[in-house]
C-alpha positions in Angstrom: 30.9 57.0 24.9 31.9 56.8 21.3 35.3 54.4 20.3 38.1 56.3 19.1 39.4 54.8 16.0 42.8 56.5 15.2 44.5 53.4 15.7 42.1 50.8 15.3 43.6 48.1 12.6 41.3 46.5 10.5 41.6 44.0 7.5 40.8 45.2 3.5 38.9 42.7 1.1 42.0 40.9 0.2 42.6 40.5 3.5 45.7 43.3 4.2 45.7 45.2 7.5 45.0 49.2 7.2 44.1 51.3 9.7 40.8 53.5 10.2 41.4 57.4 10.2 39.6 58.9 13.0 36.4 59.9 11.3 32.7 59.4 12.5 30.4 57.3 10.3 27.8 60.0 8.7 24.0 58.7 8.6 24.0 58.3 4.8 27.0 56.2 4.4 25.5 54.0 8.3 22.8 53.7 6.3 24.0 52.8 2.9 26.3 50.5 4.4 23.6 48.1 6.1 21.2 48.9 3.0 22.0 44.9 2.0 20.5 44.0 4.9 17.6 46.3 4.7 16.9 44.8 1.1 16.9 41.3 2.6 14.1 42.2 5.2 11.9 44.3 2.6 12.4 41.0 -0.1 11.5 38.5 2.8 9.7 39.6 5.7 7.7 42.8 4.1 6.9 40.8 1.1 6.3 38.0 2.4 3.7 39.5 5.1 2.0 41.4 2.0 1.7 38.0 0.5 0.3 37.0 3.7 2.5 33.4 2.7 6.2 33.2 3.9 6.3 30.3 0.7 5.9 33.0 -1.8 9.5 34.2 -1.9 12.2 31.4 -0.6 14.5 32.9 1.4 17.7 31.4 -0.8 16.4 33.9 -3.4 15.6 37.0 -1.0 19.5 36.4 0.1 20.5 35.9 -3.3 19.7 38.6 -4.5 20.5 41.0 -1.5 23.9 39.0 -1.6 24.7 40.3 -5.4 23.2 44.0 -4.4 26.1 43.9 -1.9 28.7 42.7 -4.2 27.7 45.4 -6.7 27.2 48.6 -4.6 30.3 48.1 -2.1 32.3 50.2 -3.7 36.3 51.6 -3.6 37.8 47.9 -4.8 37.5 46.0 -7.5 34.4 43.9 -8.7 37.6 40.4 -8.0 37.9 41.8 -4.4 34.8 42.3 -3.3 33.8 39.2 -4.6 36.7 37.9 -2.5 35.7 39.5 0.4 31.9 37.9 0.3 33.6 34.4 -0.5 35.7 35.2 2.7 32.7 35.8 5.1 30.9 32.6 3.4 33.8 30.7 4.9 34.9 31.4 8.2 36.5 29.1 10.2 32.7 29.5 12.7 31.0 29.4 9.3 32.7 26.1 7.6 32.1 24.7 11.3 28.4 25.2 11.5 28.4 23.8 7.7 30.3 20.3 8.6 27.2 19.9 11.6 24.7 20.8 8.9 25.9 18.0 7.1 26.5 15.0 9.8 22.8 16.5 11.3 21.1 15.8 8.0 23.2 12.0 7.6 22.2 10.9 11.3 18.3 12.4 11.2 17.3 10.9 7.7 19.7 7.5 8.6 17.6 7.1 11.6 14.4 8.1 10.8 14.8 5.6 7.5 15.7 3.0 10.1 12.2 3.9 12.5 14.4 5.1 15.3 12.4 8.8 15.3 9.1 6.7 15.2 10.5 4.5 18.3 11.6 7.3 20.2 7.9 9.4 19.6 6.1 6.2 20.8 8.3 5.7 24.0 7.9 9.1 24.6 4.3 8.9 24.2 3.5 5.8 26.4 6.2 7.3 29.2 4.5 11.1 29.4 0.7 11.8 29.6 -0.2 13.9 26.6 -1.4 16.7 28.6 2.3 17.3 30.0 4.0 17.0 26.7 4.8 20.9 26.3 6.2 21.1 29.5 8.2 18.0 29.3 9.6 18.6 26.0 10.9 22.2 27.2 12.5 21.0 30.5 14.3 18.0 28.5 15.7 20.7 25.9 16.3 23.3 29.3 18.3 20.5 31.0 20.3 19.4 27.7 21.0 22.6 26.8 22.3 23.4 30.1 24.3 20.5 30.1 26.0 20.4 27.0 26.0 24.2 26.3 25.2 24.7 22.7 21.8 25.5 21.3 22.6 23.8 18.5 23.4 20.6 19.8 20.5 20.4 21.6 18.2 21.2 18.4 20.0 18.7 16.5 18.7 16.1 19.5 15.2 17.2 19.5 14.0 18.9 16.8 13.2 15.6 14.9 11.3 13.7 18.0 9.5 16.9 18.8 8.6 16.5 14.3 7.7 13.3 15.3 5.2 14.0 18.4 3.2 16.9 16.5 2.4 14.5 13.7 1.3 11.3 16.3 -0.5 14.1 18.0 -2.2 16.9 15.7 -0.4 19.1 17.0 1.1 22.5 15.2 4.8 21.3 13.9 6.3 24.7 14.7 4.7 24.7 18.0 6.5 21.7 18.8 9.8 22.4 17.7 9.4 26.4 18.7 9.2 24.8 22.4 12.7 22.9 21.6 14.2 25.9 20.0 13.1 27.5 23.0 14.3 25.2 25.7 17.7 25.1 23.6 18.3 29.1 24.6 18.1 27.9 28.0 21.4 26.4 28.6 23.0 28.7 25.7 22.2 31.6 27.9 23.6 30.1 31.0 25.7 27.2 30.8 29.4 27.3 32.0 31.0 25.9 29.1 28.5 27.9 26.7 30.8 29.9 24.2 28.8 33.2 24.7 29.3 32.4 28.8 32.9 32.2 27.9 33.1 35.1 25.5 30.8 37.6 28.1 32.7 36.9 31.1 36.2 37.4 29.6 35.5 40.2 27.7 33.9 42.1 31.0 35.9 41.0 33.8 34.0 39.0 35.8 34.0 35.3 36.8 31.4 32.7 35.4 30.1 31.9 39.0 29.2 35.5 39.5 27.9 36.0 35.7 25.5 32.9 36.4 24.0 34.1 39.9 23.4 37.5 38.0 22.0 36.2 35.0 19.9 33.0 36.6 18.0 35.5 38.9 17.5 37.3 36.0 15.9 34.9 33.5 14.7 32.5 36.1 11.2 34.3 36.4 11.1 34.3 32.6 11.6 30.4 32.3 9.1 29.9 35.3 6.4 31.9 33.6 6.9 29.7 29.9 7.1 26.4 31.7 3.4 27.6 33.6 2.2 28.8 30.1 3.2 25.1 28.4 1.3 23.5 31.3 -1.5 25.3 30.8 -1.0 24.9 27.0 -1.0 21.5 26.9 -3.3 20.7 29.5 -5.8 20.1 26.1 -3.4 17.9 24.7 -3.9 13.9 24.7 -1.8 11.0 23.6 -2.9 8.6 20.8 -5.4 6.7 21.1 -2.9 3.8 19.8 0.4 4.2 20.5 2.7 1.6 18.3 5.1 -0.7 20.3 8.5 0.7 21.1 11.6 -1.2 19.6 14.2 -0.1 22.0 17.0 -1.0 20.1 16.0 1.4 17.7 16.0 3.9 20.2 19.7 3.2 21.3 21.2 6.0 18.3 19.2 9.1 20.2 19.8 7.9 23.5 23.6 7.5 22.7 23.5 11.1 21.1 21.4 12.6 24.2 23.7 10.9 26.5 27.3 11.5 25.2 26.2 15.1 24.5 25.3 15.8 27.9 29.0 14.2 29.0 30.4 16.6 26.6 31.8 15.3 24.0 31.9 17.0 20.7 28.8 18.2 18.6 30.6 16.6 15.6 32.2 13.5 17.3 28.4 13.3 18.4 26.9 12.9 15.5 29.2 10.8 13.7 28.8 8.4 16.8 25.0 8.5 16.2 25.3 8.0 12.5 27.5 4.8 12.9 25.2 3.4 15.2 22.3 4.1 12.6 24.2 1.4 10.2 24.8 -1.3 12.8 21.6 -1.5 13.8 19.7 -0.6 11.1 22.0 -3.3 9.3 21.4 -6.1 12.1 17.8 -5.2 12.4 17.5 -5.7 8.7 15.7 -2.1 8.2 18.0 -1.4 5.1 21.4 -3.0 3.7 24.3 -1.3 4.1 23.4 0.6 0.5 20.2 1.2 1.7 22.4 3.2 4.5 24.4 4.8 2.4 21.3 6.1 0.2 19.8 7.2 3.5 22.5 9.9 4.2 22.9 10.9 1.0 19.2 12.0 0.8 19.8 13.4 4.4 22.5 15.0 3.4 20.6 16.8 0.0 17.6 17.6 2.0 20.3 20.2 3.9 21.3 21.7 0.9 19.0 24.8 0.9 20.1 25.5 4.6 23.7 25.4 3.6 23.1 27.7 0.7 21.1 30.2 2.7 24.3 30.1 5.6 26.6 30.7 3.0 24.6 33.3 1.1 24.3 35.0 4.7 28.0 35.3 6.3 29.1 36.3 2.6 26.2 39.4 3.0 26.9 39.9 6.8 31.4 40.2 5.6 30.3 42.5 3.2 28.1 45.1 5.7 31.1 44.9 8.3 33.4 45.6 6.1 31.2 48.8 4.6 30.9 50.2 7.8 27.6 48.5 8.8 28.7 47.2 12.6 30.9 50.5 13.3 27.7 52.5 12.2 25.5 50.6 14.4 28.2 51.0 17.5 29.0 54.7 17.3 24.8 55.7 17.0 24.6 53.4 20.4 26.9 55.1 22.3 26.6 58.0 21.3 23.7 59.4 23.2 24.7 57.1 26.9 23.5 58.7 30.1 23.5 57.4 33.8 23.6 54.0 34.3 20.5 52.6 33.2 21.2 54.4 29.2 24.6 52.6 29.7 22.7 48.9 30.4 20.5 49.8 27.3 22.8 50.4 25.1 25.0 47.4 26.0 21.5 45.3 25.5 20.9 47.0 22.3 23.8 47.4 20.7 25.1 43.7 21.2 21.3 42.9 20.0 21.3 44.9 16.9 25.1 43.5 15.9 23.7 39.7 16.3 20.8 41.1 13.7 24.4 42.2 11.2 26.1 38.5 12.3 23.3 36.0 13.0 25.5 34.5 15.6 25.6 35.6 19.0 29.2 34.5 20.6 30.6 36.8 17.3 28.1 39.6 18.4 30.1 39.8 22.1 33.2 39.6 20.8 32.4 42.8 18.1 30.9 44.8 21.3 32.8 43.3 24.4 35.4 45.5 24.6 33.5 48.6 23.9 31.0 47.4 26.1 33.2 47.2 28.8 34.2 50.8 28.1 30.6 52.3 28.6 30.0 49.6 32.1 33.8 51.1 33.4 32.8 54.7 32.5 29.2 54.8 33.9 29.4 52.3 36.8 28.0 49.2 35.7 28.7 46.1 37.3 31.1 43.8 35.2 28.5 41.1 36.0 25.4 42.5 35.2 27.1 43.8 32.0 28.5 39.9 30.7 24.8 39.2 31.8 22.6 41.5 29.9 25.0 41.1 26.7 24.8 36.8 27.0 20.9 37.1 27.3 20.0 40.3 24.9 22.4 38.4 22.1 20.5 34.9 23.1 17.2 36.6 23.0 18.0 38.2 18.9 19.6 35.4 18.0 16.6 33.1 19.0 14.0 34.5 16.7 16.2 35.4 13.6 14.8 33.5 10.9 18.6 32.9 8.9 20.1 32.1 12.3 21.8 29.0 12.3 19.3 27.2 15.6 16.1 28.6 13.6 17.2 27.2 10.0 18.8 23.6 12.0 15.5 23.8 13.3 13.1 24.3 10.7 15.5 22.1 8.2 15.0 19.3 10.4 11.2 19.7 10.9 10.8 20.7 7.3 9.2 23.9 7.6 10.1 27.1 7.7 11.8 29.0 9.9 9.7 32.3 9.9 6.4 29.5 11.4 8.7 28.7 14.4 8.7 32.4 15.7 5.3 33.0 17.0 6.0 29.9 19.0 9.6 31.1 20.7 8.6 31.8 24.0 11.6 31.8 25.4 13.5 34.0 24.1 11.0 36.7 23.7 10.7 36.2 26.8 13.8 36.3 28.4 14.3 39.5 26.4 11.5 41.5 28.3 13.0 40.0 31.2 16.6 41.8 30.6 14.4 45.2 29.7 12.9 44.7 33.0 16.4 44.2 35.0 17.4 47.0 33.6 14.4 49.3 34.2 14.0 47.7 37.5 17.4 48.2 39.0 17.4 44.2 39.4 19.2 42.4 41.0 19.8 45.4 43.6 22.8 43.6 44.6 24.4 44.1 41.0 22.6 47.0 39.9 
């Protein structure tokens, strides 16, 4: 099924609607179009795996330097309007959003971990669980957060810095640690009811969320059954402290507030900012630091997120810039173009909303790009409106959880300080809650829906 685009409108570099002439995207220009990306993977990844040390080239300069390789080769406008058109994707409404939490996220962690909340929280959460139940512990609490709150993000900004916390008091591997957060934090992004890709899959195919949820539960289910067996297993070695320092619960009183108003609901934002005040009252009362000693705190917090602003910036410029060249259209017609029987129609909806998240590094903009056509190729080839919102929520989950310049990964790593390509061997989850939708679909499963 391939999208007719006579009549599609679509939006130049300085922002005036056009509309696309009816013509198919030929390999070269597909190609040629996406070739910033491609230059980002080859300076990062390939290099950095020749290396054999993900240090050797920081990923602000592989994206720099992709970023000005797109400015300079998109041609047909001029150098102003191109440049326009990258400083446009930098700062999307989604983009500026994600920016703001970047900010508060860095305040609040480096305000309470100057205070000794972090070290507070790692020792009650060290005299509470056994060390040999850790693992598993730390990935239901993300699971049930993330489910609760519905935002990945959210839940990363939570954990990230006690699960920091635990590896040091523990030996154990940092990125294993915060990969079984990250993890855990795909959980409820995948299946919550007031998740945005939930909201975005269901609308976009039809379908109601009770109905999306039953399909997609049963689907990824097995998958979070198996990672919670292999975290027991995997931390069955592991063993608490030998001293484990006295916990001041008052200093534990900014996490809990966050955990707790988070799961009620309440804004990521208004969430943090809650968190952060409560930092200076009690860090002020406590006598930890005065209330310059505060301010100092989340300015250093703040600066220590500068690098992951940059690269977020440096990558929705890049990503505006393949779109607009063609990049995502490319992508769509070669997925579609080759559908056959129902099972080649579930692929391609996996793949294709899979491969767009790769162009976006944001899954809830990755449905809404390939909803509607999706729902073209489920209508045409009988696929279930519900197994279709259900293999586009979890394939996009599943990309967006072990893209290294996605927004959980770089959260994640920024707040661990590490990077983000040591967290992916360690992503369980979502690898494996991507088989699992491979499997659905191969597998006819559920029956009922398939």
């Amino acid at each position: 099924m391939q999208r007719k685009q006579s009549d599609c409108p679509t939006t130049d570099p300085l922002g005036e609607t056009t509309h696309l002439t009816p013509s198919r995207i030929s390999l070269r220009k597909g190609l040629f179009a996406l070739s910033p990306l491609l230059l980002f993977v080859m300076l990062y990844l390939v290099t950095s795996i020749v290396a054999g040390d993900f240090y050797k080239v920081p990923i602000t300069v592989a994206f720099l330097i992709s970023s000005i390789y797109a400015v300079g080769v998109s041609g047909g406008f001029p150098l102003q309007r191109r440049i326009a058109a990258f400083s446009r994707g930098a700062g999307t409404e989604n983009m500026m959003f994600m920016l703001w939490i970047f900010v508060l996220a860095g305040a609040f962690a480096n305000a309470a971990k100057t205070m000794g909340s972090i070290d507070a929280t790692v020792n009650l959460t060290l005299s509470v669980l056994p060390g040999n139940v850790l693992l598993a512990g730390l990935f239901v609490t993300a699971c049930f957060i993330s489910l609760s709150i519905g935002t990945s993000v959210g839940t990363i900004v939570a954990l990230a810095p006690i699960a920091a916390g635990i590896a040091s008091q523990t030996d154990t591997s940092t990125a294993l640690m915060v990969g079984v957060v990250t993890g855990g934090a795909f959980f409820g992004d995948n299946l919550s009811f007031i998740s945005d890709t939930t909201v975005v899959a269901t609308s976009t195919q039809g379908c109601k969320m009770s109905d999306k949820f039953k399909v997609n539960f049963s689907i990824v289910a097995p998958a979070a059954a198996l990672v919670l067996i292999i975290y027991c297993f995997q931390g069955a070695g592991m063993s608490s402290p030998a001293h484990v320092g006295d916990v001041s619960l008052i200093k534990v009183v900014p996490y809990l507030v966050v955990l707790v108003t988070a799961v009620c609901g309440m804004n990521v934002m208004a969430v943090l900012t809650l968190g952060l005040a409560l930092t200076g009252v009690i860090g002020i009362w406590s006598g930890t630091y005065d209330l310059f000693g505060w301010f100092r705190a989340m300015g250093d917090g703040i600066l220590s997120m500068g690098e992951l602003i940059i690269i977020t910036m440096l990558a929705g410029g890049l990503l505006e810039i393949v779109r607009q060249n063609g990049g995502i259209d490319f992508i769509i017609q070669r997925m579609t173009a080759h559908v056959h029987g129902k099972r080649g129609a579930e692929l391609a909806i996996g793949i294709l909303v899979a491969l767009v998240d790769v162009c976006t590094a944001n899954n809830t903009v990755a449905i809404i790009t390939v909803g509607g056509i999706a729902k073209q190729i489920g209508d045409r080839f009988g696929v279930d409106n519900r197994k279709a919102a259900s293999i586009l929520d979890t394939f996009s989950c599943a990309m967006q959880g072990i893209i290294p310049y996605g927004a959980q990964l770089l959260m994640a790593a920024g707040l661990a300080g590490i990077n983000p390509v040591e967290i992916i061997p360690y992503l369980y989850y979502p690898f494996a809650i991507g088989i699992a939708a491979v499997l659905a679909i191969l597998l006819r499963f559920p029956k009922r829906y398939s």
